[in-house]
Structures are given as C-alpha cells and as structure tokens.
C-alpha positions in Angstrom: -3.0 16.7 31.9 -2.4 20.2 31.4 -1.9 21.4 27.5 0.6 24.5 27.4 0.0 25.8 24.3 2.4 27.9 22.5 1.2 28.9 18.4 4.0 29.1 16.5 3.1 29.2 12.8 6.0 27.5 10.9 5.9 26.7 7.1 8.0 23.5 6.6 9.8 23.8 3.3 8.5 21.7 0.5 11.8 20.8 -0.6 11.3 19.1 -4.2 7.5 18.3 -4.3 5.8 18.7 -7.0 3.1 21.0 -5.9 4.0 23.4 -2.7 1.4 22.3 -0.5 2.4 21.5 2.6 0.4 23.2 5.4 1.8 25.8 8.3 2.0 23.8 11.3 1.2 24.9 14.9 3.5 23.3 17.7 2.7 22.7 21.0 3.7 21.3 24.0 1.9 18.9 26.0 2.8 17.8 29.8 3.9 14.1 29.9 4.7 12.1 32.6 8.3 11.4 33.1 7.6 7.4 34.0 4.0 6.3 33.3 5.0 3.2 35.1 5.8 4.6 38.5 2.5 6.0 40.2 5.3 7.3 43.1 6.7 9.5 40.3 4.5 12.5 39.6 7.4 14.3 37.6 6.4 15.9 33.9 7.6 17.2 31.0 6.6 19.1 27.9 6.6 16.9 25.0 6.4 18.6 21.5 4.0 18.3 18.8 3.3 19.8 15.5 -0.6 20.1 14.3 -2.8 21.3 11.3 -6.5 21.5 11.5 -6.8 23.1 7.8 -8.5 20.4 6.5 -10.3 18.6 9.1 -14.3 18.4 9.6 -15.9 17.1 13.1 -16.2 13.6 12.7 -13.2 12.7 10.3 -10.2 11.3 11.8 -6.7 12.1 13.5 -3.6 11.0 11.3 -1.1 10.6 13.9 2.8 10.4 13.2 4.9 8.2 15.9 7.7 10.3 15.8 11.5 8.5 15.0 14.8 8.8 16.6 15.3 12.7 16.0 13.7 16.1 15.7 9.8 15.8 14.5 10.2 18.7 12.0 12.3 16.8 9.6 9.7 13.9 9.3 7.0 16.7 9.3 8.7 17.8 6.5 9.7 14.6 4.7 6.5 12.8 5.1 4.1 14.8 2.2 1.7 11.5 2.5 -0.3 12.8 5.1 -0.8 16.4 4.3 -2.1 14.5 1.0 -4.1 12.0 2.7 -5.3 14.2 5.6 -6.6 17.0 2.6 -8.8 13.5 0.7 -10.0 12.0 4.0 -10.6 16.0 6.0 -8.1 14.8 8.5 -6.4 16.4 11.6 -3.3 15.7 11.6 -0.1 15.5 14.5 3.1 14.9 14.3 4.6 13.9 17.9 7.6 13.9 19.3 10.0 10.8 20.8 11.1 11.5 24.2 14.5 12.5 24.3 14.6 13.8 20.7 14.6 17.1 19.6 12.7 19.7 22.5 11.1 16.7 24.1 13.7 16.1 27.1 12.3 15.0 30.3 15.3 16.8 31.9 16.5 19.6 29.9 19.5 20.0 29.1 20.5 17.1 31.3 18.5 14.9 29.2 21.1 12.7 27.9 23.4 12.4 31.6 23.7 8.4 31.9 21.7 8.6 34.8 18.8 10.0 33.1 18.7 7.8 30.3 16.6 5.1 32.1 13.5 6.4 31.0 14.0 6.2 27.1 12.4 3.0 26.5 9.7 1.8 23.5 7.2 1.6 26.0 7.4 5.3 27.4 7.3 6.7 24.5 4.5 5.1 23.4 2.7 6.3 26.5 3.6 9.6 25.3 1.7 8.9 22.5 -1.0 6.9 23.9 -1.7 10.2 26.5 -1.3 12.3 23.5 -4.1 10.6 21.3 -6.3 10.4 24.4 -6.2 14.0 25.2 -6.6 14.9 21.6 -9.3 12.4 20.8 -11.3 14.2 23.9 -10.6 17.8 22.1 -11.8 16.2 18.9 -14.2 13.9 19.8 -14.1 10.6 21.7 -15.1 8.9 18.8 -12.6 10.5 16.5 -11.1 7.5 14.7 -6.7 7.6 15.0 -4.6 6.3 12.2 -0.5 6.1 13.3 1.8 6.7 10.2 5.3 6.1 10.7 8.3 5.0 8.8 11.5 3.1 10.2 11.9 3.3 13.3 9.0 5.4 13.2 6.9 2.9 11.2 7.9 -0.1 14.5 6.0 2.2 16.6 2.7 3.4 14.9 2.7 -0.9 14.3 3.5 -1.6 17.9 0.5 1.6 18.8 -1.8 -0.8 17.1 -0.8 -3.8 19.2 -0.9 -2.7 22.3 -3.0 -0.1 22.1 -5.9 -0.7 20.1 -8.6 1.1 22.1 -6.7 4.5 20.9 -5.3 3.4 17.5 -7.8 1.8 14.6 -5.1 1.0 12.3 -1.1 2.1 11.3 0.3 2.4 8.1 4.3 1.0 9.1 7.0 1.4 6.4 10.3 0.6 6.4 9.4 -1.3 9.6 12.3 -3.5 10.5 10.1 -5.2 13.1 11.4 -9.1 12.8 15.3 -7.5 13.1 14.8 -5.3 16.0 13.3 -8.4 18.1 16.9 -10.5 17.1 14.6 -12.0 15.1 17.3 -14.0 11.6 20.6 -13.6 10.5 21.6 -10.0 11.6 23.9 -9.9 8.7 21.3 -9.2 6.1 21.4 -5.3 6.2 25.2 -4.7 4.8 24.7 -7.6 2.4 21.7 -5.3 1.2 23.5 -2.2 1.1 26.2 -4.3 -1.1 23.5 -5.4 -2.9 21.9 -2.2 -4.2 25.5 -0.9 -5.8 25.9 -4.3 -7.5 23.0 -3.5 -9.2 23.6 0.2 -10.4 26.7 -1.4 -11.7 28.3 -5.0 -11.4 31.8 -3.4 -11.0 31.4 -0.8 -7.9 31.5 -3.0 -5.2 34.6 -4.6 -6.0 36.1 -0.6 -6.7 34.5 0.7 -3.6 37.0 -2.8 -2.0 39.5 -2.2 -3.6 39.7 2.1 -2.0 39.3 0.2 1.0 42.2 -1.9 0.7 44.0 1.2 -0.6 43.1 3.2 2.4 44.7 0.3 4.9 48.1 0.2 2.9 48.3 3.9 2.9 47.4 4.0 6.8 50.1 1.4 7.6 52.9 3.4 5.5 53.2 6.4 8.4 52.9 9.4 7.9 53.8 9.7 4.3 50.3 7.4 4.0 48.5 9.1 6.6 49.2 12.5 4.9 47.9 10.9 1.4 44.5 9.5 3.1 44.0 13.0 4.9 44.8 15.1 1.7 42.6 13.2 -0.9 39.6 13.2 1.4 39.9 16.7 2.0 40.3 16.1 6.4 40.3 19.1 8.3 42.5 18.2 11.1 45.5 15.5 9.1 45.4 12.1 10.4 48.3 11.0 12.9 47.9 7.6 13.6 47.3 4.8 12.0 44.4 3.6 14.6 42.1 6.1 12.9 41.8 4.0 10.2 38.8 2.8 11.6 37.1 6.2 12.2 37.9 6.6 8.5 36.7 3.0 7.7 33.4 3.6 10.1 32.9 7.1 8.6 33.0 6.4 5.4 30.7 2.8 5.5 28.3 5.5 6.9 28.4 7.2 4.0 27.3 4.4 1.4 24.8 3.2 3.9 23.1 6.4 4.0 23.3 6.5 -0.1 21.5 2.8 -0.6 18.8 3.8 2.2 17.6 7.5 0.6 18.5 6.1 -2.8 15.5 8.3 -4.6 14.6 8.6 -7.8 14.6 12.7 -7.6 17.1 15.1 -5.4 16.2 15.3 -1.5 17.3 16.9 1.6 16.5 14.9 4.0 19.5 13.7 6.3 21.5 15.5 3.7 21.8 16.9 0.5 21.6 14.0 -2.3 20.8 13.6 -5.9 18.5 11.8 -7.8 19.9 8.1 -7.8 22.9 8.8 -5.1 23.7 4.6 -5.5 23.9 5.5 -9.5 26.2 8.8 -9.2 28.0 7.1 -6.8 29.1 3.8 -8.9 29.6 6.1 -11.7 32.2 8.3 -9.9 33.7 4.5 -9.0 33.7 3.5 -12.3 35.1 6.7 -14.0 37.6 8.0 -11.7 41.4 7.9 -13.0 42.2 5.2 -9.2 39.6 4.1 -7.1 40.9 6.3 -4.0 39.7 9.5 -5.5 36.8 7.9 -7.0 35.6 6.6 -2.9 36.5 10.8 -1.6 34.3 11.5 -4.4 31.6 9.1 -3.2 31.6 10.1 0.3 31.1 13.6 -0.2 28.0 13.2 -1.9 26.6 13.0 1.4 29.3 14.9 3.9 29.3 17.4 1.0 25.9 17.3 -0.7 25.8 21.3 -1.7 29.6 21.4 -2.1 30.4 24.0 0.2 32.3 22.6 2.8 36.3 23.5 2.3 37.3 20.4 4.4 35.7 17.5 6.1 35.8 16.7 9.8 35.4 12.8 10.4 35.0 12.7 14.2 32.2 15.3 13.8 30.5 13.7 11.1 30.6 10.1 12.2 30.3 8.7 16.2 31.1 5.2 16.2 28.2 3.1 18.5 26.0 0.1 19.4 24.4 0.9 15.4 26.7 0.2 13.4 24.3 1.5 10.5 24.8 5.0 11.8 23.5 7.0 14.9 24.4 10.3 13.6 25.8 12.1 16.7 22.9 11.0 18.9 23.2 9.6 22.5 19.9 8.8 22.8 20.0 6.4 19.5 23.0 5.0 20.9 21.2 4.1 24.4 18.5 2.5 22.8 20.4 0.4 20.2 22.2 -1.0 23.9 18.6 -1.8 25.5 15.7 -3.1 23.6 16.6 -1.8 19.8 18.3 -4.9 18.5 20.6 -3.5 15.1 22.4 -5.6 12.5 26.6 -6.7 13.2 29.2 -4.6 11.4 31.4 -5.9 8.8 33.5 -8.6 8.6 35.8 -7.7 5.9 34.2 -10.9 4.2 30.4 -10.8 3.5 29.7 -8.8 1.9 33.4 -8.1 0.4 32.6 -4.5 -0.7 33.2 -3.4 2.9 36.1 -3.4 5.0 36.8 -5.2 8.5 34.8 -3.2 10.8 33.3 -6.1 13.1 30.4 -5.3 16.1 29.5 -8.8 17.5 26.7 -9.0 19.7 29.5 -9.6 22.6 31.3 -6.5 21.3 28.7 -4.3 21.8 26.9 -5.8 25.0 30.6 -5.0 26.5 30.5 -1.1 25.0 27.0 -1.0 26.4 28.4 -1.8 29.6 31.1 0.1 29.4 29.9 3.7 28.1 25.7 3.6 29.9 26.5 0.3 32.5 23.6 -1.1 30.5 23.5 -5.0 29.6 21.2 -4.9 25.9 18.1 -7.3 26.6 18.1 -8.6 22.9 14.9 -10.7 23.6 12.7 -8.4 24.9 11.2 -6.8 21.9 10.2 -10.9 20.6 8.5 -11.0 24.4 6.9 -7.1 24.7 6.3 -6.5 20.7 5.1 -10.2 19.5 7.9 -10.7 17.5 6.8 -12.8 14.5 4.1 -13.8 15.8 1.3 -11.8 14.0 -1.8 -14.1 13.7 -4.2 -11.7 15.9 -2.9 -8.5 14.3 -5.6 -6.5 12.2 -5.4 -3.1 10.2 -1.7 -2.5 9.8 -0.2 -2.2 6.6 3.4 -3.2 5.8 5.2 -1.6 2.9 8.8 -1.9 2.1 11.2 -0.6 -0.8 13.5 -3.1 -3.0 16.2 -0.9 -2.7 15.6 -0.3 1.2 18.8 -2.5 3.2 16.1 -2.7 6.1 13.1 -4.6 3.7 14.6 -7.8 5.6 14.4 -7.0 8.4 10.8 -6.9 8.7 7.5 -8.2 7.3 8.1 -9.4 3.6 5.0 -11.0 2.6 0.8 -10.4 3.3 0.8 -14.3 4.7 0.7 -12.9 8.6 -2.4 -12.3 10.4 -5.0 -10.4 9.0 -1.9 -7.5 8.2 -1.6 -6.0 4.2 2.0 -6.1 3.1 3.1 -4.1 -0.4 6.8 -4.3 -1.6 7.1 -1.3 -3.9 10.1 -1.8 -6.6 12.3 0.6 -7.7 11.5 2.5 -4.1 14.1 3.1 -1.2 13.6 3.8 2.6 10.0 4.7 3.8 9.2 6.6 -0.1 5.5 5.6 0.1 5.5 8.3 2.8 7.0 11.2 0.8 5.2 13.6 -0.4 3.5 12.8 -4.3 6.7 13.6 -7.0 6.6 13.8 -10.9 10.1 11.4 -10.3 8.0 8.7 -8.4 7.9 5.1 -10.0 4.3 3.9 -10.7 4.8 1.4 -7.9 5.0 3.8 -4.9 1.8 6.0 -6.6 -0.3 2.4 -6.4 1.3 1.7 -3.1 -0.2 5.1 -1.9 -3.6 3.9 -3.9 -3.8 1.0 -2.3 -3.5 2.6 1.2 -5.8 5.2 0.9 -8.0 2.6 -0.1 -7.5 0.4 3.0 -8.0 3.0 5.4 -10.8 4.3 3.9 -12.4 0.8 4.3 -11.0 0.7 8.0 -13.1 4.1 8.5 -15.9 3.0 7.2 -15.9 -0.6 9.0 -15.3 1.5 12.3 -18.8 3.8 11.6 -20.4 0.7 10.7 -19.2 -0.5 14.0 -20.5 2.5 15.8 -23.9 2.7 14.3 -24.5 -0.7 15.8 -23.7 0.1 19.2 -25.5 3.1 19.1 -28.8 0.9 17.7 -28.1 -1.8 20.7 -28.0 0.9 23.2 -31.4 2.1 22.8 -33.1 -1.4 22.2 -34.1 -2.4 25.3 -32.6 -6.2 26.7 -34.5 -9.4 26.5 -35.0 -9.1 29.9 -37.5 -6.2 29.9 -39.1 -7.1 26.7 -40.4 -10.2 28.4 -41.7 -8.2 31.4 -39.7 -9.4 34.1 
C-alpha cells in the first residue's frame, strides 16, 4: 500500500496533567482499501494517523490506539497512559483513525450519504487497523511486538484486534469495554439505572430533585405558552420553545446532559467532551440540593456541560443534542448513529419508571429497528456481534486486560470479574469512564495509579514471554531435524 506522508508537527495540549509531557505528534495518512472484503473493489482512501517515535529503540514495541467513534486527536490528547508507558517500555506509538470519523472518510465529503454508509462496519475498520499495524510492523521490524490500547468503544476494538487478529496484536489493554452489552448480551436496562446510581451516591436526595424538575418541566410544557415561555427562559434557549412536542428534545437533551456528567465524573477538572469540574456528579447534586426550586437547580445542572466555561449567552437544544438509535448520546454524529442501527447493540431509553430519576423517554428494541429502517433502510442485526466477537464466551482468550470504573454506567456492560479465559480484569474504585487511560494526575485515587502498576506490569511480562518465544524459534531453526541427524 502506498504511505502518503504529510509531517505535520502538532503539540496536543496537556490540558490538566500534572507534568506537561505529552509528545508533538506527526500525522499521516495511509491508503486503505475502501472494502477489504471485496477483491472486485480496488477503491482507497487515506486513513489518518497520529505517531511519535521520541522514545522508541529498534526492537521495542508499537503501542497502538484503536481509534473510537470520533476525531483521533481528542483521544490522542486524553489518553496520557501511553505517552507514559511508551517513554518506560521505549515504545512507538500510533494513534489511528476509525473510518468515517474525523479526516478518515472513504468518500469525502459524501462520506456520510446513506448510500455510502455500507462500509462502516467493526470489521472494516479493524482491517484498517490490521493493514495499518502490518505496514508499520514492516517499517519497524517484523518482529516488532504490537500492544492495542483503547477505551470504550475504543477499548471493544483493541479486545476484538486480539481475537481475531492475533498474528498482528500480542495483547490489548480494553477499558471501559462494554463488550457483553454491545453483543445484546443481559438486561439492556443496566446503563440508566447506573447513571441513577452514581447521583444517589453523591447525595441520597438528587435523584428524586433531578424527578421532580422533570415533572416540573411536563406541567409547564402542557400549560401553552405561558409554560413554554417559563421552560425556554429558565434554561436560557436561544430560539423559545413553541410547542409542547419539544418536550422531548428538552427531556432527551437534558438526560444527555447527566449521562455525560456520571460517565467523565473525575476526580480533577477535564476537557474532554466538554468543559467539567472536578466531581461534575458532586457539583451537580449540590446545585440540586441548594437551589431555591428544583427547576433552576436542573438549568444549573445542565449547563455544566452545555456551558462548561460559561460563555455561551444562550443555549441551542437541537444543536446540542440529535435524538438516535443511542439513546446514551451520539453527539451530532451520523456515523455513530449508523452503527448503533447495525452491529452496535446500546442500552433502551427510559421508561419514566426505573430508574425514577429520569423521565419517560422510551427506545425499545422495536422502536429503534423501525427508526433504523426508516432514516438508513437498515434492519439492526443485534446478534451478530455474540456470533463475529465471541460474545461471552472467553475461555481461549489470552493477554487482554479488562479494567472498569465503579462510577462508569458502562462497567456492566462488559467483563466484571478475572474468572474468563486466561483474561486479567481490575475494577478501579472511585474511577469513572476509561481513567486508567488518562494521563498520571496529582487528583488520581490510589486505585487507578495500581491499576496502571499492574498493567505495566502485565505487558511487560507479555513482552518478555513473546522474546522468550522468539529465541526458541530462532534456536529450532538452525538445529537440524531428526531426519538428518540420523543420516537419512
């Protein structure tokens, strides 16, 4: 495959880390094909990638990031692990690119046309990825040993790289990996529980509050527009609600909100998705529990994230929120949206029941296989991740670690104990969504600095099996067989 290379030196910000370390990365663009699984189709297209070589020696290994649903330089510049890793263990280190995200689009700006959306699938882009490692391991060194990192949706992939791709991939570090969930695997109602779950305990009071807004923003929606003009003035709305059918936008925009507070609810201020304090869940049920009515107390809420450095004048809720087949939140992306009505199997909405912090917001797997019908005439194939991904069915998988956060919604979703296969699972308390993979913070809980420990640790012992393993091949080369040493 052809490489077009293109240097572009770009120093990722360090955001809040404690030391400013993060290295300038190069991006370039490798030629992908468009369908791997089509040898009529000869059609390519540049996928991006971000590099660093500063610390690597010949003979160390490739730390490989299996980029998520959006554009690679915000995990580049969320996921501090590997900088830290690669600088102990003189690692390269790449951070690729999902098709369809960011510059990767097979077809340009025509990308995300229904009709060509059919080739956003798991198992292109980790073709991508598979291509990608190849190509690099023969720049590097065939023997050059590949660890995937990943977190999320990211963290299902570098696990799935190591399943189907072992040749290429000698082990993954997965976090946040909602593997069991994606596949239909359980009760799909466990995420919003969760999410209820996390404000409960930064105070027993806010979810029944953050219910009682809710109920408060129905009555006012069904009151005309005397109500509708309340709603649209204490949440600061740029354009003034009309009818009382946005209530659901509202409803849907502002569930988004919360969900997005329990997942990056870190111990120190970030900016990744958007600006948040330290603790968001905490300021949040303490705005809840110390506002004068419970309406101004939610507005107050939801801008922590809509409004995180408090300099928008107004908020626009179609802009901010799309409703789709996620009813955890797809941002404004269509290509999230296509995948949640294929193989990506996401939790139901909200029934207005369990948990009752959340208002009546329902997405049955019936509801959405009819939007996905509808909107991409795609029917979702909610078993094929169990048939193509294993499932639960772990017993042969080896060097993959499993990490989750107790305050991470998704932890259920995926592997929640070290009894599968020959795979290491750590649960690190008092950490939210993928925080093993941030960069090292003087706010971190001792539990995600062993977590980090423990992995270094493990891969290190992968890296040293995997020499071990090619010292004996080398030896068994040059002994000659049985055969010969008898003299026949």
């Amino acid at each position: 495959m052809e490489l077009m290379k293109v240097v572009i030196f770009a120093t990722l910000a360090c955001l809040v880390r404690v030391e400013c370390q993060t290295p300038a990365l190069t991006t370039n663009y490798f030629d992908q094909y468009i369908d791997h699984f089509n040898f009529g189709n000869s059609q390519k297209y540049k996928q991006r990638y971000l590099y660093t070589e500063k610390y690597w020696k010949e003979g160390s290994p490739l730390l490989f990031y299996t980029g998520n649903e959006g554009d690679i330089t915000d995990f580049a510049a969320n996921t501090g692990l590997m900088y830290e890793f690669a600088k102990k263990l003189s690692a390269y280190v790449v951070f690729a690119e999902h098709r369809y995200y960011g510059e990767s689009l097979p077809f340009g700006n025509a990308s995300l046309q229904t009709d060509k959306l059919g080739f956003l699938t798991v198992e292109q882009a980790m073709a991508d990825f598979a291509y990608l490692i190849k190509f690099l391991g023969m720049k590097l060194g065939d023997k050059t040993p590949v660890i995937c990192f990943g977190g999320s949706y990211g963290g299902m992939l570098s696990a799935y790289m190591r399943f189907k791709y072992p040749n290429l991939v000698l082990g993954a570090i997965a976090s946040s990996a909602p593997i069991y969930s994606v596949a239909n695997l359980g009760d799909q109602g466990y995420f919003f529980q969760d999410v209820a779950k996390d404000f409960e305990n930064a105070d027993t009071n806010c979810p029944s509050l953050i219910k009682s807004a809710f109920d408060k923003i129905g009555q006012l929606a069904d009151q005309g527009k005397q109500g509708l003009d309340k709603l649209s003035s204490v949440f600061k709305l740029c354009q003034p609600m009309m009818a009382a059918n946005e209530v659901d936008q509202m409803y849907g925009w502002i569930r988004n909100s919360l969900t997005i507070l329990a997942m990056l609810d870190y111990p120190y201020p970030t900016n990744f998705m958007g600006h948040l304090p330290a603790h968001p869940v905490n300021v949040a049920c303490s705005y809840m529990v110390n506002s004068s009515n419970t309406l101004d107390g939610l507005a107050a809420v939801n801008a922590i994230f809509y409004n995180g450095t408090g300099s928008k004048t107004c908020s626009d809720m179609y802009a901010d929120y799309m409703p789709c087949a996620d009813p955890t939140g797809c941002g404004n992306s269509i290509s999230w949206d296509y995948q949640a009505c294929t193989e990506v199997v996401l939790p139901d909405g909200t029934d207005g029941i369990s948990p009752s912090m959340f208002p009546k917001l329902p997405l049955t797997p019936d509801m959405r296989k009819t939007y996905c019908e509808m909107k991409y005439n795609v029917t979702p194939r909610t078993d094929w991740l169990g048939i193509n991904m294993w499932g639960d069915d772990l017993g042969s998988a080896t060097n993959i670690v499993f990490t989750n956060g107790d305050l991470d919604p998704w932890r259920r979703g995926g592997v929640t104990n070290g009894d599968v296969g020959s795979v290491e699972y750590y649960l690190i308390k008092g950490g939210a969504h993928h925080l093993d993979l941030r960069g090292s913070h003087s706010g971190d809980p001792q539990s995600v600095i062993d977590v980090r420990e423990k992995e270094l640790e493990t891969i290190k012992r992968w890296l040293t099996d995997y020499q071990r393993q090619n010292i004996k091949k080398r030896r068994k080369k040059k002994e000659p067989s049985s055969y010969f040493r008898a003299g026949l």
